[in-house]
C-alpha positions as CSV (number, residue, x, y, z in Angstrom):
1,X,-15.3,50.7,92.3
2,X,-14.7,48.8,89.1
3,X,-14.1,49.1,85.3
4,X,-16.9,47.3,83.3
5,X,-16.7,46.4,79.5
6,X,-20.1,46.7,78.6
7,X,-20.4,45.7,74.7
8,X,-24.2,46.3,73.9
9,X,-25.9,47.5,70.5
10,X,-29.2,48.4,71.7
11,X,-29.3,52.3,72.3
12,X,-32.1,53.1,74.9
13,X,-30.7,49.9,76.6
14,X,-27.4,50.9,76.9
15,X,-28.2,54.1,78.1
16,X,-30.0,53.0,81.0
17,X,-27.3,50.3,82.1
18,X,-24.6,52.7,81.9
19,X,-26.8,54.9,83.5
20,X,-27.4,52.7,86.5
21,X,-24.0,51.5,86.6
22,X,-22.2,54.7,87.5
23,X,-24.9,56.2,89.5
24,X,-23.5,52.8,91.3
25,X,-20.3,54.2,91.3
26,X,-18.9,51.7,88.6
27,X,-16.9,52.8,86.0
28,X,-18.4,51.8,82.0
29,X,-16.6,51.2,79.3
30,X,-19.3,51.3,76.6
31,X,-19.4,49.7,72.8
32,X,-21.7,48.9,70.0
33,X,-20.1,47.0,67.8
34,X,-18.0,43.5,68.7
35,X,-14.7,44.3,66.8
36,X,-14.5,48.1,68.5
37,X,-14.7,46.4,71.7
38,X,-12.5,43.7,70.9
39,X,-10.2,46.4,70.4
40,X,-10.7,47.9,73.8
41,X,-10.0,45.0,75.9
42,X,-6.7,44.0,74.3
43,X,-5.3,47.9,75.2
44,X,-7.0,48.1,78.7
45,X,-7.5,46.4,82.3
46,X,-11.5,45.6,83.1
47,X,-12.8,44.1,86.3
48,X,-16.2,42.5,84.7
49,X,-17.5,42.1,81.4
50,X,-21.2,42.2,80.7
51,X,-22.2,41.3,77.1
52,X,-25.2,41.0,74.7
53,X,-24.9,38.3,72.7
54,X,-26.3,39.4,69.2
55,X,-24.0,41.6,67.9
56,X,-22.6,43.5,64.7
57,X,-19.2,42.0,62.8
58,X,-18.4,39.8,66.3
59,X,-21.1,38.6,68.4
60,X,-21.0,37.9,72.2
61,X,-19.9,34.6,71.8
62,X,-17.0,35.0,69.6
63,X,-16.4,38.0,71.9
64,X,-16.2,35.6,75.0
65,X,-13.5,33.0,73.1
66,X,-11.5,36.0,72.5
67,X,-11.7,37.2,75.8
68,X,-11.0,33.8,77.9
69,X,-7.8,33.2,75.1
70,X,-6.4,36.3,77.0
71,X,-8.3,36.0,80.6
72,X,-9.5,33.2,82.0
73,X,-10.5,34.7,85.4
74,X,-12.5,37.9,84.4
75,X,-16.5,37.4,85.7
76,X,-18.4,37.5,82.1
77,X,-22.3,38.1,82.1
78,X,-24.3,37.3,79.0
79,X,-27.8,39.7,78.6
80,X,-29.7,38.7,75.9
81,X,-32.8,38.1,74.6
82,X,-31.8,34.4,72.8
83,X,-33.7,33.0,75.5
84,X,-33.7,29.3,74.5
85,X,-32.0,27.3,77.3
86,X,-29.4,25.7,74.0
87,X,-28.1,29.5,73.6
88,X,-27.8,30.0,77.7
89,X,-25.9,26.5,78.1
90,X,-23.8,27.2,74.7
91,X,-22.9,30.6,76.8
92,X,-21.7,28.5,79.4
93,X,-20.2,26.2,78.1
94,X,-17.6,28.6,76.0
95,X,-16.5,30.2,79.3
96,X,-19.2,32.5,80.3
97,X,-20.4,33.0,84.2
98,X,-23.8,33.8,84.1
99,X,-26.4,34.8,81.6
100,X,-29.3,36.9,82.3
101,X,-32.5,36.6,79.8
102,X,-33.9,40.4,78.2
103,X,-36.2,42.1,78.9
104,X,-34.6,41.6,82.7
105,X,-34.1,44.0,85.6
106,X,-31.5,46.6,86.4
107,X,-31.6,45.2,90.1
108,X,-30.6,41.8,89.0
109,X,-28.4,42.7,87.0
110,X,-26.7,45.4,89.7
111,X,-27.0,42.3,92.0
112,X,-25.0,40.4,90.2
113,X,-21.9,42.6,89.2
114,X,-21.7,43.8,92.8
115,X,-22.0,39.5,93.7
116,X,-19.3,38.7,91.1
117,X,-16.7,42.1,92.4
118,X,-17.5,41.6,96.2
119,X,-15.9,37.6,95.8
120,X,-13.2,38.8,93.5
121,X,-12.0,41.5,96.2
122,X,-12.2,38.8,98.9
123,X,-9.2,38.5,101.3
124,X,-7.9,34.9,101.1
125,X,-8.3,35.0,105.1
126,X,-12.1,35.6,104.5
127,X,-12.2,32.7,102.0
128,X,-10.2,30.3,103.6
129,X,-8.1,29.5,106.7
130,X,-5.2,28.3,104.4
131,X,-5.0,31.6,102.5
132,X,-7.3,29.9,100.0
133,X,-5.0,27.1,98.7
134,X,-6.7,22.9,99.6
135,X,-5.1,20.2,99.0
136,X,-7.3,17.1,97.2
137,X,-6.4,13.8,96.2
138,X,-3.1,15.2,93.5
139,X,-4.8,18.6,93.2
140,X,-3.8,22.2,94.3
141,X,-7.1,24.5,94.5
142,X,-5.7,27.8,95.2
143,X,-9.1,30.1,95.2
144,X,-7.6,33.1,95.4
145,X,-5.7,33.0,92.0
146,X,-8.4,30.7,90.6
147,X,-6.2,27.9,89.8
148,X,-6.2,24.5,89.9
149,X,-2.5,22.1,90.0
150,X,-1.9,18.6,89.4
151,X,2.1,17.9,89.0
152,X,3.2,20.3,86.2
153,X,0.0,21.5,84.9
154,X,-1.7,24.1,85.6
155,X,-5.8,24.7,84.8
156,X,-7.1,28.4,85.3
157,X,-10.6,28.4,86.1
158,X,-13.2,31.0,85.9
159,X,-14.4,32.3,89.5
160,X,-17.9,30.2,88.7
161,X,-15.5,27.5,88.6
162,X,-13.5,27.8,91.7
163,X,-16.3,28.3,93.9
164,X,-18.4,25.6,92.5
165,X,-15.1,23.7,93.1
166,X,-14.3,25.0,96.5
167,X,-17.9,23.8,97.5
168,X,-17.1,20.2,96.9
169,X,-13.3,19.9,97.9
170,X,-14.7,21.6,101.7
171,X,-17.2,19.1,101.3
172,X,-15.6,15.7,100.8
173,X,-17.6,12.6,100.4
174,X,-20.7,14.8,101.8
175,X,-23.8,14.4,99.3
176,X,-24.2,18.1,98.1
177,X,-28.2,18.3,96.9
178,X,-28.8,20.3,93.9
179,X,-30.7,23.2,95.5
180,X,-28.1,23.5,98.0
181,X,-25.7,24.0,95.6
182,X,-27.9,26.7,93.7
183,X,-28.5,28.4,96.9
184,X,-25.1,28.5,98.0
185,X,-23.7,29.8,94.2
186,X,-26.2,31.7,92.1
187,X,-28.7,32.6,95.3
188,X,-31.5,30.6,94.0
189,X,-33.1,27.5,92.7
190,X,-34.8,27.2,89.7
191,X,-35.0,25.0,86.5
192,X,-32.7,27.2,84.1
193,X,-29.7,27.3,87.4
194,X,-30.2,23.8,87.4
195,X,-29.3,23.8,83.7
196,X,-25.9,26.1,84.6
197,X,-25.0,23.8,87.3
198,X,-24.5,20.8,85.2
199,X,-22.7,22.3,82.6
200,X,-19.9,23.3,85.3
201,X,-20.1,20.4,86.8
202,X,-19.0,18.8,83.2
203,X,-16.7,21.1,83.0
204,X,-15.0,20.8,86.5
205,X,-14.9,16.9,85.6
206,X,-13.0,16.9,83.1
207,X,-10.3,18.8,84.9
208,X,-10.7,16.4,87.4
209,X,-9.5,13.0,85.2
210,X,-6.3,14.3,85.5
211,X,-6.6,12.2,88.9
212,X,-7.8,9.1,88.3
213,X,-8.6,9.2,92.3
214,X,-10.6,11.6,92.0
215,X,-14.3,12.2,90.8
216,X,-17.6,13.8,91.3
217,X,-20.8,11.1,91.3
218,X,-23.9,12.0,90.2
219,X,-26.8,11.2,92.9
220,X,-29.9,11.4,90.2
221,X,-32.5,13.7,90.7
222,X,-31.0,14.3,94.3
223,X,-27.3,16.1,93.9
224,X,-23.4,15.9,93.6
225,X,-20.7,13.6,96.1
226,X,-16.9,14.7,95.7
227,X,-15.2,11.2,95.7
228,X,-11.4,10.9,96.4
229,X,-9.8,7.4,97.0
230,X,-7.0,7.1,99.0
């Protein structure tokens, strides 16, 4: 199944994840402290990373900055219990996927690592007709090595990105609501998604004025519209 890095300092927590995660058949790859596991993922290959955020010597965050220096693709799960929305949307914004607020449950979490490995394992014939590579406005999406092109450059983009992405480009000029977009990415809608789905949409535009031609607009209170002028 997969390799998890699982950086955690909480002992009966731990326990029970790693537990659950290879009774699941997964692979964990276990730390307490943030430097130790530091460490660890410079010498080794993971699939996903799943990390608390309050740690000793380097907390999740600094853990995450470290991490998307050398992997910008990797699925990265925040569990913690800094449950403000500021902390969740500071996850975000540094590169994380998706963060889950403690105490939570083993089937969501579960849920979501099997979510995040099943689309990374994903034949580009399953994810698009094109072996995953769309043409927009000056841009290259190619979904299957989550990047996107624009003349010489080249942006690498975390799998939240390049699906939230996808969803727009295979849905030009088509007024996305926000719930559908929720739905369609994270499973559900609710207030503290909604939150997550604006910062990557920030993110995703400023990738995107690269291409003058090219821009998401903001329906407010309603949802998202991928614009491209010819």
């Amino acid at each position: 199944m997969a390799r998890i890095f699982y950086v955690e300092d909480d002992v009966n927590l731990s326990y029970v994840v790693k537990d659950c995660l290879k009774v699941a058949g997964h692979t964990v790859d276990h730390f307490s402290k943030g430097d130790e596991a530091l460490a660890s993922f410079h010498k080794n290959e993971y699939d996903i990373c799943i990390l608390d955020v309050m740690l000793p010597n380097i907390d999740g965050f600094a853990i995450t900055r470290a991490i998307r220096n050398k992997n910008h693709h990797i699925p990265i799960i925040f569990i913690s219990a800094r449950i403000q929305i500021e902390d969740k949307l500071e996850g975000l914004n540094i590169g994380g996927d998706d963060y889950i607020f403690k105490p939570f449950s083993i089937d969501e979490l579960l849920l979501k690592v099997n979510i995040f490995l099943k689309r990374r394992s994903a034949q580009p014939q399953e994810q698009d007709p094109d072996n995953g590579i769309v043409q927009f406005g000056n841009f290259t999406l190619d979904m299957v090595n989550l990047s996107l092109t624009i003349d010489s450059e080249e942006i690498r983009l975390t799998q939240r990105e390049s699906e939230l992405l996808a969803l727009f480009v295979k849905n030009p000029g088509k007024l996305l609501r926000r719930e559908e977009i929720l739905v369609a990415l994270w499973g559900q809608d609710d207030y503290f998604l909604g939150r997550s789905l604006d910062v990557f949409i920030s993110r995703i535009r400023k990738y995107l004025m690269l291409d003058k031609a090219v821009h998401i607009e903001n329906i407010p209170r309603v949802g998202f519209r991928l614009m491209i002028e010819n």
